[in-house]
C-alpha positions in Angstrom: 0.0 0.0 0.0 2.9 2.5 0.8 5.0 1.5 -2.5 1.8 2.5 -4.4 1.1 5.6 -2.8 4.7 6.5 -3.4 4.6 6.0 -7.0 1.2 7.9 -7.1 2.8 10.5 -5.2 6.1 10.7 -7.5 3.6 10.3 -10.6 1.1 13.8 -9.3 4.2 15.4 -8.9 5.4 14.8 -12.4 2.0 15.5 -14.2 2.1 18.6 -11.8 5.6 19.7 -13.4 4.2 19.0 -17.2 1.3 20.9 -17.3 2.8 23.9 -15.7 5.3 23.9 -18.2 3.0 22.5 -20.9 3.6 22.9 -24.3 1.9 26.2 -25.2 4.7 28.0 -22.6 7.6 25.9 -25.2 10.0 28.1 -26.3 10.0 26.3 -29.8 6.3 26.4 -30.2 6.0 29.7 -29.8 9.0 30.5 -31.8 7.7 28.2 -34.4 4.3 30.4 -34.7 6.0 33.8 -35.3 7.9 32.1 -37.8 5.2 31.0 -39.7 3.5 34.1 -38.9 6.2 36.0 -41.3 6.7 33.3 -44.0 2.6 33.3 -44.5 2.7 36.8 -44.5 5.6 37.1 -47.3 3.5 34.1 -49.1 0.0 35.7 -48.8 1.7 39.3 -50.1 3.9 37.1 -53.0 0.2 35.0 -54.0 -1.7 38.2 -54.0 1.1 40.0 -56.7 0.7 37.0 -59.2 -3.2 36.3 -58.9 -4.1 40.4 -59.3 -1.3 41.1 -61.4 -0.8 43.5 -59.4 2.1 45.2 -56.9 2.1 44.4 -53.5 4.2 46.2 -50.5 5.1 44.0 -47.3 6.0 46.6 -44.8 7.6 45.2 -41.8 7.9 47.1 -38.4 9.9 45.4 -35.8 8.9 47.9 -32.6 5.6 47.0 -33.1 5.9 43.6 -34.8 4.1 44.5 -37.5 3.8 43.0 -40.7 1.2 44.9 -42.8 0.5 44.1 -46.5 -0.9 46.9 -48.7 -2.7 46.1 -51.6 -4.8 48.6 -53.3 -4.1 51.1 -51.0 -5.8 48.8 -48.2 -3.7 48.1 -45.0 -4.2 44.6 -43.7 -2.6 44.1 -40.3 -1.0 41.1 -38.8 1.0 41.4 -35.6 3.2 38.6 -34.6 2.7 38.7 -30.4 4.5 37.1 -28.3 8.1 37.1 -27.1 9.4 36.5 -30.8 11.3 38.9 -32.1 11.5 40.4 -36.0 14.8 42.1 -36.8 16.0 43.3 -39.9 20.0 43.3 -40.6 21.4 46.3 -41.8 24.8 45.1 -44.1 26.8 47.4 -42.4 26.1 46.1 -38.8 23.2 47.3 -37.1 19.3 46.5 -37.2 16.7 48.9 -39.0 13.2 49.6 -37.7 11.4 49.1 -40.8 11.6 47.4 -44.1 9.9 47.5 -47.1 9.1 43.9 -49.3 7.8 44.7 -52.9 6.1 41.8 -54.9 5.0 42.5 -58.2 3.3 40.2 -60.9 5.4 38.4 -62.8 6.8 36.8 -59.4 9.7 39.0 -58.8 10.4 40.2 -54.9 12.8 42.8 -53.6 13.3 43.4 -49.9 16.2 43.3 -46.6 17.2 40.1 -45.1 15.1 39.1 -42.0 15.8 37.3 -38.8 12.9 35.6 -36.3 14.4 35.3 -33.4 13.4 33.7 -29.9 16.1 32.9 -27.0 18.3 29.8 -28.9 16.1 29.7 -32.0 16.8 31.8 -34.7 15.9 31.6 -38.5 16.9 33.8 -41.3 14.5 34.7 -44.1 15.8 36.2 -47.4 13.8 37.1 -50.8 15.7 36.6 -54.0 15.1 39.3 -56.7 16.0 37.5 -59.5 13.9 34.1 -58.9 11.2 35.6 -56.6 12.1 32.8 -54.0 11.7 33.0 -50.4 14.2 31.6 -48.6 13.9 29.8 -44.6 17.3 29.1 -43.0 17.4 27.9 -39.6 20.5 28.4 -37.2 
C-alpha cells in the first residue's frame, strides 16, 4: 500500500511539473508560430502580386511587430505577439526599424534580409530578386 502511494505521489508530482510547463509556454512552439506568422505573410503578399497582377508592399515594423500588406491602398494588419522577435539586418552592422518587401506580378520580390528570433532559435529569411524565392534558413 505504501510503494503504491509512493509512486502515485512521484507520478502527481510529475504531471504537476508538465502541465505547468505545458507545451503552449515551449519556447520552440512559440518561436515556431511567429515564424510561420512572417513566412505566410511574405506568401499571402507574394500570392496576392501574381493572382491580381498587381504590386504588392510588405512593410515590416519590428517595434511594433508589425507585418502589414498593402494592396490597393488597403492596410491589412498582422502582428506577430509574443516574445518572438523580428529584426531586420542592416549590411553594415546594425538592425533597421522598418523594411519594405515589394512583390510584383510576374513573381519578382525585392526586400532586406530578415531574422525571427526567440532565445536559442533563430531563423533567417531572405527574398531573392531574380527568382522571386523565399528563402527559410534555420541556425
Amino acid at each position: 500500500m505504501l510503494e503504491i502511494m509512493v509512486v502515485l505521489v512521484i507520478a502527481g508530482l510529475l504531471m504537476g511539473m508538465a502541465l505547468e510547463r505545458g507545451p503552449m509556454k515551449s519556447d520552440a512552439l512559440t518561436f515556431a508560430t511567429a515564424r510561420s506568422r512572417v513566412l505566410d505573410s511574405l506568401y499571402e503578399a507574394q500570392m496576392l502580386s501574381e493572382t491580381t497582377g498587381e504590386t504588392v508592399i510588405l512593410e515590416v515594423n519590428t517595434p511594433t511587430s508589425q507585418i502589414v500588406t498593402v494592396h490597393d491602398h488597403v492596410p491589412q494588419v498582422r502582428r506577430i505577439s509574443g516574445p518572438a522577435r523580428i529584426l531586420l539586418p542592416k549590411p553594415g552592422g546594425g538592425f533597421s526599424p522598418r523594411g519594405d518587401y515589394r512583390f510584383t506580378a510576374d513573381g519578382g520580390v525585392s526586400g532586406p534580409s530578415l531574422v525571427v528570433t526567440l532565445g536559442k532559435h533563430l531563423c533567417l529569411i531572405r527574398v531573392s530578386p531574380v527568382t522571386g524565392r523565399i528563402e527559410a534558413v534555420e541556425g
